[in-house]
N, C-alpha and C positions, 0 to 999 in steps of 0.2 A: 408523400413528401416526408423525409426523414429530417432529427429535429440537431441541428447544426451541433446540441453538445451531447450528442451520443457520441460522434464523430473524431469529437474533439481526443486527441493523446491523454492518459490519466496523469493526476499531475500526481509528484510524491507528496507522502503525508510529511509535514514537518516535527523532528522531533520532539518525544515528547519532553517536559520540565525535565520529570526525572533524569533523564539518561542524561540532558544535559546538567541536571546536578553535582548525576555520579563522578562524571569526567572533569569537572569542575575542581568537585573533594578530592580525585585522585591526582588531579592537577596539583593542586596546592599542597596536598601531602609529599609527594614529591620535591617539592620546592623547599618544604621544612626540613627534611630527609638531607636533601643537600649542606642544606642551613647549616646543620647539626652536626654532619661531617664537617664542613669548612671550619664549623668553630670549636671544634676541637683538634682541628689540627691548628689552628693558629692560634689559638689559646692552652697548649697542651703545658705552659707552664704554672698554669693556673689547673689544668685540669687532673694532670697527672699525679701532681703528689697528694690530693684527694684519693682519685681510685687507689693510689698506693698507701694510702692510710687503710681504707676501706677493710683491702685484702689483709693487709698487718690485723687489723681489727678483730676482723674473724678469725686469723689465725692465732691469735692470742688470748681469747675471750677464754678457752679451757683453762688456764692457769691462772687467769683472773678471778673465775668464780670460786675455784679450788682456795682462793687467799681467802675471800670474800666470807668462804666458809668459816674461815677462821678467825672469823671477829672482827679480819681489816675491813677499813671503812672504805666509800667507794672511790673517795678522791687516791688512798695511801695503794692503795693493790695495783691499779695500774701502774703508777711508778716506781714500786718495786718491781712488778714484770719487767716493764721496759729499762728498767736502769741492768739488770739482769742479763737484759737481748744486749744491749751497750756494750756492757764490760765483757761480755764471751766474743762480741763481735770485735772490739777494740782488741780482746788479746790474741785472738786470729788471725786481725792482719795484722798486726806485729808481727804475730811468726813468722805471716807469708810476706811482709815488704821485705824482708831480709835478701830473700832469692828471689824477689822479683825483680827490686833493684838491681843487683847484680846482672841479672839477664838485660835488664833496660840500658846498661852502663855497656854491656859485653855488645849488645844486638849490631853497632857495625863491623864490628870483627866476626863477630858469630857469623853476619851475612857474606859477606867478603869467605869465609871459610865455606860454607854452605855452597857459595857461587864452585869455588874450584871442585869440591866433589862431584856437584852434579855437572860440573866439565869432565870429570871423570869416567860417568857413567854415560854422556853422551856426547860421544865423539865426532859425529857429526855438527854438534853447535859448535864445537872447540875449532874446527876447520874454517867456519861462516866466521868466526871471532878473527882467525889468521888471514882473512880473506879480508874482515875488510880494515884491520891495521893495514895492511899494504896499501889500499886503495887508500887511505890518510894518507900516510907519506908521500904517493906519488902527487895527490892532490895540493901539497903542502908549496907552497911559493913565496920564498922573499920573507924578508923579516916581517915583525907585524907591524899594525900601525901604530903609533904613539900618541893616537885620539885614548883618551881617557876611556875606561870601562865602566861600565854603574853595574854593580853588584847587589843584588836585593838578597840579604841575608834573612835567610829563615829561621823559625824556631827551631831548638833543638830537639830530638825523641820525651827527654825528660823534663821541660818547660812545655808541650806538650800533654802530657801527660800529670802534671802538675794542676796545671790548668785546670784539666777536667778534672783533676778529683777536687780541688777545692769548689768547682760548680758540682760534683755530686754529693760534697760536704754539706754545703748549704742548703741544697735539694732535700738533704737527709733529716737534718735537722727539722726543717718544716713538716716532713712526713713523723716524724715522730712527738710533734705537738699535737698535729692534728690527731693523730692514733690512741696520745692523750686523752683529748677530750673526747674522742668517740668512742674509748673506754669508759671513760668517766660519767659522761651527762647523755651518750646518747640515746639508752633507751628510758628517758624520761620524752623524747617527742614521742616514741613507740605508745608511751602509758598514757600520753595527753588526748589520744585521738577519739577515745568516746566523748570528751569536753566537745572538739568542734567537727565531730562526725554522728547523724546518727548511730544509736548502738549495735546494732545487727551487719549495719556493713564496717565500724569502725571494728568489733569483733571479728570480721573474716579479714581485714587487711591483720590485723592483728597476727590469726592464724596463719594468713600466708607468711609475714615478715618472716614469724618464728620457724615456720619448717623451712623454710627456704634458706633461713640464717642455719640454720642446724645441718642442713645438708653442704652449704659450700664451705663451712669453717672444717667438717668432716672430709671433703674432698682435697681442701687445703692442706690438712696436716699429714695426709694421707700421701699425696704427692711429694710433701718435705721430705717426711721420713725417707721414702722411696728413694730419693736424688741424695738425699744424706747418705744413706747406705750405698748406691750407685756411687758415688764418688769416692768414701771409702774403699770399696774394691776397687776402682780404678788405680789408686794411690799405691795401694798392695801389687797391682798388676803392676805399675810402673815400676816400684822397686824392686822386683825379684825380676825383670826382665835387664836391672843397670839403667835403669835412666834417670836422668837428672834431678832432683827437686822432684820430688814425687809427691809431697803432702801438695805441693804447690799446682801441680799437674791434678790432682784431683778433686783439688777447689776446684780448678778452671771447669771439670768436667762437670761435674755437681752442679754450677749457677748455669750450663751449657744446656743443662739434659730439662732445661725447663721451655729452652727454646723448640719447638720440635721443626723436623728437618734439619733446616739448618743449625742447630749445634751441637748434633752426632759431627755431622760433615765437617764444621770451624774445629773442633776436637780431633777428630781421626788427622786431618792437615795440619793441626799442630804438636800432634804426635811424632806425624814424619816428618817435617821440618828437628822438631829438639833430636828426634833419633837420629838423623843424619850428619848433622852438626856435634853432636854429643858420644855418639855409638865409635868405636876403632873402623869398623867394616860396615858399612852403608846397609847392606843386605839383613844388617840385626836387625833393623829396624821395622822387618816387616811381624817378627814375632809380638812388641806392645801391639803393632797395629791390628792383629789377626786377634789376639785376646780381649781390644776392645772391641769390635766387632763382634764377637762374640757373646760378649757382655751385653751388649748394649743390644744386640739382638734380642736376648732371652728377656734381659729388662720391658723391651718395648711391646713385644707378643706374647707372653706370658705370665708375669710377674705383675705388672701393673695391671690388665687387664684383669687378673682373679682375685685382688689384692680389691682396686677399686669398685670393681663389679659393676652396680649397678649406677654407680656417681660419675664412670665418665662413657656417657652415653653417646656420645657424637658420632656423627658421621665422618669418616675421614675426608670428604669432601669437605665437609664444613670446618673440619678445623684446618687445611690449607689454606683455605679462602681467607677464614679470621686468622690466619697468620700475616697471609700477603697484605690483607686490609688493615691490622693494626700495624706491622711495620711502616706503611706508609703514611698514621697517624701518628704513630710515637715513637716512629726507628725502633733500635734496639727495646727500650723500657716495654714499650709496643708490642713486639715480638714474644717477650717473654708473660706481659700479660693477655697473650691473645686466648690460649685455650682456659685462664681461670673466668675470664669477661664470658665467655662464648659458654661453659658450664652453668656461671650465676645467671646469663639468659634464658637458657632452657629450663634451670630449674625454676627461676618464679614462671615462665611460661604456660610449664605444667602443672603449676599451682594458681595458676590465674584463670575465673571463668571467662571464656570467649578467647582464649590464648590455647588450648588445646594444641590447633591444628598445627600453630607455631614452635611447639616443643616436639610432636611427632614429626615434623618437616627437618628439624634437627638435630632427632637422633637415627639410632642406627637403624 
């Protein structure tokens, strides 16, 4: 006689603590993860001009200690740097509101122009445009009616654009107190942290702070120079090709070339836009466009890559990704901070014990 719980089906073991821990902790990290996104995209006005102090920070810190050298004290060196960055920035766009205004003042004519060339070049839309005036007219019946119209008037291109600059005035302003005191007082939290750390690990955060600080102010200025120069020859390409504003056209290209992807491509499109509108014969316009392309080729495969070497290690997956994902945190500002955020990650990554695998994961 066999004994009824041999018999019996095995039952499953229920799992153990652990795994139910892990899924737990990986639950809830997830949930922070999101946290942390949502609240920097809904607080990006509180968050942004911090990270853009940050960046400012480090990229000014060389000229800060070069003062610092020289007897200035540590409150008076920052404000001479930044009063410095001010007045070169103030007298820049000076030059450039000159012709930009005028393009903001011209842009419905400019477009209106624009429209009839490229009816010129394609003669098939010109036909669709005569096709459906007729179909208006015949549609057309009877006086109109004498019911009143409600017109919602719009702003204009240059109220507009008004607008935002005095919200990027004010924006700016803020980013440059903060840059202030982060010149000024910040690395006294740095020197505080054997006070309320032990000393052996307060010493290694120490360590990292410093290389990781020395490596992205290095990447930073690295990149400037590069997009300074980059825009300059752009500026030279635009002038000896006849085209309009060209000191103007090479700012634009210079704060573009920080964007990657997308602002080769907002540039090359506003190349051919002012060449067509600007140029005698439509067809000139493909010679700027072929020399920037050209430019911005050798810029992007060669020149910065030997130039940066070993500071911009990324995978080009990963800097798409942190393009698409800070565009949709901070739009434009977003975008152009996506690959310095995505560098200062990797590098304390690879300076951080047990962060290893996360700095080999993104780079090349």
């Amino acid at each position: 006689m066999t004994d009824p719980r041999e018999s019996a089906p095995p039952t499953l073991a229920p799992p153990s603590r652990k795994k139910t821990a892990e899924l737990r902790s990986l639950s809830v990290t997830g949930l922070f993860i999101l946290a942390v996104f949502y609240t920097l995209h809904l607080a990006r006005d509180l968050f942004l001009p911090i990270v853009l102090a940050l960046f400012l920070t480090l990229l000014l810190q060389p000229p800060v200690r070069w003062l610092r050298r020289l007897r200035l004290s540590a409150h008076v060196a920052p404000a001479v740097v930044l009063l410095a960055l001010v007045g070169g920035v103030v007298v820049g766009g000076y030059q450039l509101w000159v012709p930009a205004s005028e393009w903001i003042a011209r842009a419905p004519q400019d477009l209106a122009q624009l429209e009839g060339k490229v009816r010129k070049l394609l003669r098939s839309v010109e036909r669709v445009s005569k096709t459906a005036e007729r179909v208006d007219q015949i549609t057309e019946v009877g006086p109109t009616s004498d019911a009143p119209k409600v017109e919602i008037q719009e702003a204009t291109l240059s109220e507009t654009v008004l607008g935002g600059a005095w919200h990027g005035l004010a924006a700016g302003v803020i980013v440059l107190v903060l840059c202030y005191f982060f010149l000024s007082t910040g690395s006294a939290f740095v020197r505080k942290l054997p006070r309320v750390l032990p000393r052996p690990r307060a010493e290694r955060i120490i360590t990292i702070v410093a290389e990781a600080e020395d490596q992205i102010s290095k990447y930073l200025i690295s990149v400037t120079l590069i997009n300074l120069t980059f825009g300059v020859i752009t500026a030279a390409i635009m002038f000896l090709t006849g085209m309009p504003t060209p000191v103007l056209l090479g700012a634009v290209a210079m704060v573009l070339n920080f964007i990657p992807y997308l602002g080769p491509i907002t540039m090359l499109t506003l190349v051919a836009l002012v060449g067509l509108i600007s140029l005698p014969k439509p067809e000139l316009v493909l010679t700027p466009m072929a020399l920037y392309l050209v430019l911005h080729a050798l810029e992007s495969n060669f020149v910065t890559p030997h130039l940066l070497g070993r500071r911009l290690p990324l995978n080009p997956l990963v800097i798409f990704l942190s393009f698409l994902f800070w565009w949709w945190i901070w739009g434009v500002p977003g975008a152009i901070l996506a690959v310095p955020i995505m560098v200062t990650f990797k590098i304390i990554a690879d300076h951080t014990p047990g962060m290893e695998g996360v700095g080999e994961f993104l780079g090349r």
